[in-house]
C-alpha positions as CSV (number, residue, x, y, z in Angstrom):
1,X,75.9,91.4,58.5
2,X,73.2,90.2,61.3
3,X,71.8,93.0,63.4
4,X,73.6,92.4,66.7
5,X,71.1,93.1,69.6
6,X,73.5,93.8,72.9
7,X,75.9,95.2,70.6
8,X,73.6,97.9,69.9
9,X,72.4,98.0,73.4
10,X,76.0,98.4,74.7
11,X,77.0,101.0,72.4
12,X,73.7,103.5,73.5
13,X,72.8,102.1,76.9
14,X,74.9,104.8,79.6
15,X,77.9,103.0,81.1
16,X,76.9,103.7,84.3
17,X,73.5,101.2,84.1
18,X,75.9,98.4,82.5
19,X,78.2,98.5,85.4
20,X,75.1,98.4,87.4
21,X,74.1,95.4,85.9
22,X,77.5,94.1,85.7
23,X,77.7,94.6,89.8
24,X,74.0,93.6,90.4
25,X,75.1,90.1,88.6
26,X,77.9,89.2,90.7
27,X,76.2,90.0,94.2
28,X,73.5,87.8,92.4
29,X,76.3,84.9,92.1
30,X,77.0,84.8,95.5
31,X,74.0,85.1,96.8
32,X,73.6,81.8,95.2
33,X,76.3,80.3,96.2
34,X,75.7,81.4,99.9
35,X,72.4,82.1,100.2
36,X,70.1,85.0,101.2
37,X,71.5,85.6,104.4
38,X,74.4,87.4,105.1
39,X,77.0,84.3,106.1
40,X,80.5,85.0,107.7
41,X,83.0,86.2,104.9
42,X,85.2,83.4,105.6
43,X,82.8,80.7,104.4
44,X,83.9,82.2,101.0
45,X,85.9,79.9,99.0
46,X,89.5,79.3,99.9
47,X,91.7,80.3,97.2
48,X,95.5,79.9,98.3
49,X,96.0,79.0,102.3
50,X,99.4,79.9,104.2
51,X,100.8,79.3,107.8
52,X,98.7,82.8,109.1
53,X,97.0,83.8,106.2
54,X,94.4,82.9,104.1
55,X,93.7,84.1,100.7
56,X,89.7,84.3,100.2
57,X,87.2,85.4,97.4
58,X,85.7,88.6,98.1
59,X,82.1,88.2,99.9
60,X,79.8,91.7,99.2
61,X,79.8,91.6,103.4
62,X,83.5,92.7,103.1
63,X,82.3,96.2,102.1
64,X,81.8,97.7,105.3
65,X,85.5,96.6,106.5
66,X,86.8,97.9,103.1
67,X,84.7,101.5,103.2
68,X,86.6,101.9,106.9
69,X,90.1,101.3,106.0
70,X,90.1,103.1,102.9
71,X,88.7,106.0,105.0
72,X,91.3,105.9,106.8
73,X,94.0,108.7,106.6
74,X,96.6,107.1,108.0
75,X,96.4,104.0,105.7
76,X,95.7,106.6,102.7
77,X,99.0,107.7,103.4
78,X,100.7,104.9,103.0
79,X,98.8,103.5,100.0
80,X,97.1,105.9,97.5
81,X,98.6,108.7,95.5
82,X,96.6,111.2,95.9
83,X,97.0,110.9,99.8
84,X,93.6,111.3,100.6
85,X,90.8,108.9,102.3
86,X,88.0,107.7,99.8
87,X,84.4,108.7,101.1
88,X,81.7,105.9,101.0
89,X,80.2,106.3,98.0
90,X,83.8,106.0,96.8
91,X,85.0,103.4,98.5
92,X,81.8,101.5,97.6
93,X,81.9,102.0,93.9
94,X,85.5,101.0,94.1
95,X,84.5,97.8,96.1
96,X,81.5,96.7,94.1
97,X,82.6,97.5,90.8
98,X,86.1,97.2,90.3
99,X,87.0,94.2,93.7
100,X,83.7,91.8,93.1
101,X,84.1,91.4,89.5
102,X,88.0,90.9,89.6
103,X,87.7,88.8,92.7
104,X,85.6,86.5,90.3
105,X,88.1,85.8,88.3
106,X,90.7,85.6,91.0
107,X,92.8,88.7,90.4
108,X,91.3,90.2,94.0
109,X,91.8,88.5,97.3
110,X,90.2,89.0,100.7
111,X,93.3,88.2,103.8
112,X,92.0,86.2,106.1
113,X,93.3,85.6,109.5
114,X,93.9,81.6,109.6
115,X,93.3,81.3,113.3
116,X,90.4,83.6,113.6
117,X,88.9,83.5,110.0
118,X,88.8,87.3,110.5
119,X,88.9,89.3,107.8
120,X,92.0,91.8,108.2
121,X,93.1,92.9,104.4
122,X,92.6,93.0,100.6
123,X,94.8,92.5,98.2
124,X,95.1,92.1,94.1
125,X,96.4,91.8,90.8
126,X,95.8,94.2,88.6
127,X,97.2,96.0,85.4
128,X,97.8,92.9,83.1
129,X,99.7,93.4,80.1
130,X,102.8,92.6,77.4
131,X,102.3,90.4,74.8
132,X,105.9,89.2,75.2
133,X,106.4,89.1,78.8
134,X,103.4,89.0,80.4
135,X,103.3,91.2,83.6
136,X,100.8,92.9,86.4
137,X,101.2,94.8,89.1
138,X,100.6,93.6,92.9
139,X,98.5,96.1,95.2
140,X,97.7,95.1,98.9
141,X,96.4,96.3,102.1
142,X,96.3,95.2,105.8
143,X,93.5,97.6,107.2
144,X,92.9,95.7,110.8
145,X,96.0,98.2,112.5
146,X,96.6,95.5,115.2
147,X,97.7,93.1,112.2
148,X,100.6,95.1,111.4
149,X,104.0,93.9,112.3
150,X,102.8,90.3,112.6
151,X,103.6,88.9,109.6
152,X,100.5,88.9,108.0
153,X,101.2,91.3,105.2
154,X,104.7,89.3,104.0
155,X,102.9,86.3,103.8
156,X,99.8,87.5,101.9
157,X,102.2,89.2,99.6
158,X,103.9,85.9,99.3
159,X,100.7,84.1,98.0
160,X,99.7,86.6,95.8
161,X,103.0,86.4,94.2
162,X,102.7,82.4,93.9
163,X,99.2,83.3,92.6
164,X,100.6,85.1,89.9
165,X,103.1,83.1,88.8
166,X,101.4,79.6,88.9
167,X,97.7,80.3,87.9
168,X,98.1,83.1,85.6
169,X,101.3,82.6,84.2
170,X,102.8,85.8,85.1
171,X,106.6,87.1,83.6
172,X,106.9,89.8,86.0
173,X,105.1,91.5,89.2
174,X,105.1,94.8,89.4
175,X,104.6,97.1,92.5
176,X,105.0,100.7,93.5
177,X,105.8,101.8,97.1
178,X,106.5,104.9,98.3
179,X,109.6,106.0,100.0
180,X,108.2,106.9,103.4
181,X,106.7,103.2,103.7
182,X,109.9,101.7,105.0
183,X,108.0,98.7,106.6
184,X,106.6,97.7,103.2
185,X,110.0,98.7,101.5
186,X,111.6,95.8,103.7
187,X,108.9,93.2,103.2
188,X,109.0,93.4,99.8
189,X,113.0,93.6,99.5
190,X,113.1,90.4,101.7
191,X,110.5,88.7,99.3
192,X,112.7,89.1,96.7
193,X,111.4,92.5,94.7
194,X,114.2,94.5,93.5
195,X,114.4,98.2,93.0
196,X,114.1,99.0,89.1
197,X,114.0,103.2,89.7
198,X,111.6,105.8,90.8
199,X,109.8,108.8,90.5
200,X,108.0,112.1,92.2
201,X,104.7,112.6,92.2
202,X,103.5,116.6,93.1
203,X,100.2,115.6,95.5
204,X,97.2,118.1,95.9
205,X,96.7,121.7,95.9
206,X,99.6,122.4,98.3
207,X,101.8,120.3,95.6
208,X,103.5,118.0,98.5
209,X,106.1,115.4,97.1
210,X,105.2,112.0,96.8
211,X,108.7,110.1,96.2
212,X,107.7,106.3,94.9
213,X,109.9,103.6,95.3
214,X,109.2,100.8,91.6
215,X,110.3,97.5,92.4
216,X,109.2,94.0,90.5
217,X,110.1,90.6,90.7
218,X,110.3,87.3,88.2
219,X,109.7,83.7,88.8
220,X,113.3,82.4,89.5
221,X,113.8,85.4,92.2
222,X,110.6,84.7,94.2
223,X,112.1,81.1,94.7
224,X,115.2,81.7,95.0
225,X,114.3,84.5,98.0
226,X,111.6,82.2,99.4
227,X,112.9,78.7,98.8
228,X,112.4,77.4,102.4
229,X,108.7,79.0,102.4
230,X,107.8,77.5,99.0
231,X,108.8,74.2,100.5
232,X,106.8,74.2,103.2
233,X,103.9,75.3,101.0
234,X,104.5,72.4,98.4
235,X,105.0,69.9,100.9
């Protein structure tokens, strides 16, 4: 059998300097693509457009705006598990290797205001699996606070959805919400998820009681729930 060079490199190089190298390549991409200088993170390539939203490719600019909502504890409470804020150097390994590489192979979005081009949210696709029926679960955030309520957030999720199920042939979507996030309960009851059961999580030294809501959706559901959306969006 040939000797195989990056095999072996792989196998005894520490994970830690392939990631860096993994994240070092994609910031390399865009810098191509863009340039040297730091241009305006809606310049980055339109991936699926809606009546408020757009849905962008992540730009390594977005980090700063990513690092400040996920440091947020309000917004931690409504979205991770453990109920905690990330810290930079959390939120910026999270960003730069886990959100640019998937971004690149459009499983990450940036939300874009449409009228602004500001950048308000991120959102993704993530956990792909099933060999038979083919499934992922949907993860998204509005972090600009003056965003919320508007709409923005259903009609991101919206896209994501019709992401899913037109480019990467998606079964099933998949999402977790917890109980005390009635807002996001409602959005994504209108869109068409349905319930499928829950669970309780035990959170953090003092052991607090995280009820979470699972809810998915399939192709024929989404339309039916969003038929007169869809049609404006196909026509």
């Amino acid at each position: 059998m040939p000797f195989n060079r990056l095999g072996w490199l792989r196998r005894r190089l520490p994970i830690r300097l392939i990631e860096a190298r993994s994240e070092r390549r994609v910031i390399s991409e865009y810098d191509d693509q863009f340039g040297d200088e730091q241009l305006a993170p809606a310049l980055a390539p339109l991936i699926r457009g809606g009546e408020l939203v757009e849905l962008r490719r992540h730009h390594p600019s977005n980090l700063d705006s990513f690092q400040r909502w996920y440091g947020d504890e309000e917004i931690a409470r409504m979205l991770r598990h453990d109920q905690r804020p990330l810290n930079d150097i959390q939120s910026r390994g999270y960003f730069q290797s886990i959100i640019l590489p998937a971004s690149a192979r459009n499983m990450a979005f940036a939300i874009h205001e449409r009228s602004t081009g500001r950048l308000i949210g991120a959102t993704a696709l993530t956990d792909f699996g099933g060999q038979v029926i083919h499934s992922a679960f949907f993860r998204i955030v509005i972090g600009e606070k003056d965003c919320w309520g508007r709409g923005y957030g259903t009609e991101a999720t919206r896209l994501v959805v019709l992401e899913g199920f037109e480019r990467h042939h998606l079964d099933v979507i998949k999402l977790e919400v917890f109980k005390h996030n009635a807002r996001a309960r409602n959005t994504y009851t209108r869109i068409g998820f349905r319930t499928m059961g829950e669970h309780v999580e035990y959170v953090g030294r003092d052991r607090f009681q995280l009820d979470v809501i699972e809810m998915e959706i399939d192709h024929p559901s989404f339309v039916a729930a969003n038929e007169e959306w869809l049609s404006r969006q196909h026509g």
